[in-house]
C-alpha positions as CSV (number, residue, x, y, z in Angstrom):
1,X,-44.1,18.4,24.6
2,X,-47.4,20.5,24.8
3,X,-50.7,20.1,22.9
4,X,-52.6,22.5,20.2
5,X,-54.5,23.5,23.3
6,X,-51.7,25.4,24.2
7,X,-51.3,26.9,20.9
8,X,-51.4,31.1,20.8
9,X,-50.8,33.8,18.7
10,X,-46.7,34.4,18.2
11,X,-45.8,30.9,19.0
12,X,-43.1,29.3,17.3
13,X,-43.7,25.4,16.6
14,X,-41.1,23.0,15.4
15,X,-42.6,20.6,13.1
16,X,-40.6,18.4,11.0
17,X,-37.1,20.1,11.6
18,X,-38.9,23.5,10.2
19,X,-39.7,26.4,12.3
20,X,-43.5,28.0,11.8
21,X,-44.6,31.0,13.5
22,X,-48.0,31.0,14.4
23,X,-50.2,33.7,13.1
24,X,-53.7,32.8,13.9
25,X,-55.3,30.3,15.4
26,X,-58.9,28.8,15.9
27,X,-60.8,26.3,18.3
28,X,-63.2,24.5,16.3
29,X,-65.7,22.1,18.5
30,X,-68.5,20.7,16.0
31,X,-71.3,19.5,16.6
32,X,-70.8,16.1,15.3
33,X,-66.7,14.3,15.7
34,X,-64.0,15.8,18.0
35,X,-62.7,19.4,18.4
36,X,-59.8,20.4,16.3
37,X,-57.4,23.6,15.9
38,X,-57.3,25.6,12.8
39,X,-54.1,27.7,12.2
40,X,-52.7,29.7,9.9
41,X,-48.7,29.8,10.4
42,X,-45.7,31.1,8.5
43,X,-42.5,29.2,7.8
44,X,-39.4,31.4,9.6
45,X,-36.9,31.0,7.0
46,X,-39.1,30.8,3.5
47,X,-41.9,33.1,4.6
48,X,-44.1,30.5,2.8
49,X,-47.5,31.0,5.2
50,X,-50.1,27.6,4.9
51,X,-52.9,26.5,6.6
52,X,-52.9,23.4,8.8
53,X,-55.3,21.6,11.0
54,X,-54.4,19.5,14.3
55,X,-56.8,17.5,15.9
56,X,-57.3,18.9,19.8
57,X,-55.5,17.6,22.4
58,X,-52.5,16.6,19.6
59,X,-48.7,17.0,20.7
60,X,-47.0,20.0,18.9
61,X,-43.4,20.7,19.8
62,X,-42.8,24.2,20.8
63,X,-39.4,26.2,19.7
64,X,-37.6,27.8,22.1
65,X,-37.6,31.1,21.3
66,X,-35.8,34.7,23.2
67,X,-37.6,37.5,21.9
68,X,-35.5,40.9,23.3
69,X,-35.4,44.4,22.4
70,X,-32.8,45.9,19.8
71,X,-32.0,49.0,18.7
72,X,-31.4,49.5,15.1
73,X,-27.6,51.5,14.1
74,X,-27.1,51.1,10.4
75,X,-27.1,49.2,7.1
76,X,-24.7,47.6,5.2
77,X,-23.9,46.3,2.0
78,X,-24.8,42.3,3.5
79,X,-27.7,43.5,6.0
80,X,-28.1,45.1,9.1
81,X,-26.4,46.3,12.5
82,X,-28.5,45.7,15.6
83,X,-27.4,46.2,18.8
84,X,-29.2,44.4,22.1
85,X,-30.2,47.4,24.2
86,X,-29.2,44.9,27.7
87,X,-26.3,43.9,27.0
88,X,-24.7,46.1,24.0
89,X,-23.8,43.3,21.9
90,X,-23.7,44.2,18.4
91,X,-25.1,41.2,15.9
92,X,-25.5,41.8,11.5
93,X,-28.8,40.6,10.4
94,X,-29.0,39.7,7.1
95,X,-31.4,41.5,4.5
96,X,-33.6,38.4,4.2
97,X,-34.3,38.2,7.8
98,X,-35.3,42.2,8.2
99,X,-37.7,42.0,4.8
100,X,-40.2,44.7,4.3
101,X,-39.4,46.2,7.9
102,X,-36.4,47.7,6.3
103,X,-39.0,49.8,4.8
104,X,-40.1,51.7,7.9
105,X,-37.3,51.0,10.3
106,X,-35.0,54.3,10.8
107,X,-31.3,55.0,13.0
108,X,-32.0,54.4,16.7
109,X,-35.5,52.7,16.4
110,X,-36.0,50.0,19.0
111,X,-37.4,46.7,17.5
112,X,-38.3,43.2,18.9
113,X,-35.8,40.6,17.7
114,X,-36.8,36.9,17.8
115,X,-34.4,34.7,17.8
116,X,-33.7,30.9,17.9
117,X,-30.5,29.0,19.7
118,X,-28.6,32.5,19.0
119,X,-29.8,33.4,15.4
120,X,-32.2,35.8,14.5
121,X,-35.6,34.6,12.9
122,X,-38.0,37.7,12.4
123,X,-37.8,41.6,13.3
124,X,-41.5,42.9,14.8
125,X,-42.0,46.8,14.3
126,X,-44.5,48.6,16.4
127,X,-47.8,48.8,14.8
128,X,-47.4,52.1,13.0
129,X,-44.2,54.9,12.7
130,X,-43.7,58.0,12.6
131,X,-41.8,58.9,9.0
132,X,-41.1,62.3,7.4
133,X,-42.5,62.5,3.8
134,X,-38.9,63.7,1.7
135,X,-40.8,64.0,-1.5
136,X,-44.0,65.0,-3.1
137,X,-45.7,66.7,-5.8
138,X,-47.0,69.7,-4.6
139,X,-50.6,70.0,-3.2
140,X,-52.9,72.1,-5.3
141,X,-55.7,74.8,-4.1
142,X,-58.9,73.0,-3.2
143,X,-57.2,69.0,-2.7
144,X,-58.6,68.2,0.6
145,X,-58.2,64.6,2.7
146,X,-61.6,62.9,0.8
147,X,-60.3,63.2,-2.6
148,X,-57.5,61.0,-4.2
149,X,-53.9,59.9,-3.4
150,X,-50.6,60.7,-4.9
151,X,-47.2,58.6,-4.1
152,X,-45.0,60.0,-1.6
153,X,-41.6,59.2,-0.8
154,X,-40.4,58.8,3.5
155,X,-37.2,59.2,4.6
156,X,-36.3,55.7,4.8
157,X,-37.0,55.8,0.6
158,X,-40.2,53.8,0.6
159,X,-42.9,55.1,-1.4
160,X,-46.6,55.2,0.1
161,X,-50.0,56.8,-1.2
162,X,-51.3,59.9,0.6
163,X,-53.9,62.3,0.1
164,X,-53.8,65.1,-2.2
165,X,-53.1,68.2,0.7
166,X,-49.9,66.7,1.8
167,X,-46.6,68.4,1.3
168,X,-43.0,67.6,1.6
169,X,-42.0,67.9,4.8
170,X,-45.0,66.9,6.7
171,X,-44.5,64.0,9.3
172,X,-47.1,61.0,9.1
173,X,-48.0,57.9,10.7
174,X,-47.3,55.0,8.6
175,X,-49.2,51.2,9.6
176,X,-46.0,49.0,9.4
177,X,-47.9,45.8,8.4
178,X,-49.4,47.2,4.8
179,X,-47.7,50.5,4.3
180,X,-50.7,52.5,4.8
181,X,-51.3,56.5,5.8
182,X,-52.9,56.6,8.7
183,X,-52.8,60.4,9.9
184,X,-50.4,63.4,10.0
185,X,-48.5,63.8,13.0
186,X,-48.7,67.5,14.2
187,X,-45.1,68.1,16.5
């Protein structure tokens, strides 16, 4: 058993049979009454995220949890084919479990599985990818990159706003937390 003192960014706890992934955390020593911890977490399974408040020093039961690097191969009709880049084992994640990331994942892409006693709990994507924009209205003379947006459509079929100037066939940099442009990518 450890305490909320020991509580970080990432962590998995196990409170009350349910797993909750911690997303932030805070300290809080007032001036008045003892410290506490503020965090913010997210339930593995329901992707419910709630606030909760531990006094300092409390015991919090940590999950045990094996986070490795897999490649993604393909989709199917039930979810997802990884395979663990250390030892080649193949394992189907279901379509739950991958979420949004299906959105920005593509064939061959190395991700960071966690996973708990064997099953998988949450993919985590690299801050931002690299995705080829497959559709587009055509830019027009005179857009430039401080006007508006139009939708654009990526080779993994997700649809994001970028600006104006952009044609179809131009590689950009996508944040994978919010689906953002963030840039062109010049090869």
């Amino acid at each position: 058993m450890a305490t909320t003192n020991d509580i970080k960014n990432g962590a998995v706890l196990n409170l009350d049979g349910q797993l909750w992934n911690i997303i932030e955390f805070q300290h809080v020593k007032p001036g008045k009454g003892g410290a506490f911890v503020r965090t913010k977490m997210k339930n593995v399974m329901s992707g419910k995220v709630v606030d909760k408040t531990f006094n300092a020093g409390t015991k919090v039961e940590f999950a045990n949890v094996d986070r490795r690097e897999y490649q993604y191969l393909y989709a199917e009709a039930d979810g997802f084919v990884f395979m663990d880049t250390s030892d080649y084992d193949q394992i189907n994640v279901p379509a739950t479990i991958v979420g949004d990331a299906k959105n920005f994942m593509l064939e061959n892409q190395n991700v960071q599985m966690a996973l708990h006693e064997g099953n998988p709990l949450y993919i985590e994507l690299p801050a931002s990818v690299v995705l080829e924009v497959t559709y587009t209205e055509p830019g027009l003379q005179g857009d430039r990159s401080t006007g508006g947006t139009k939708p654009a459509t990526v080779e993994t079929g997700y649809e994001i706003q970028v600006p104006l100037f952009l044609e179809t066939g131009t590689r950009v940099k996508v944040d994978t937390r919010d689906g953002s442009y963030l840039g062109r990518v010049n090869d």
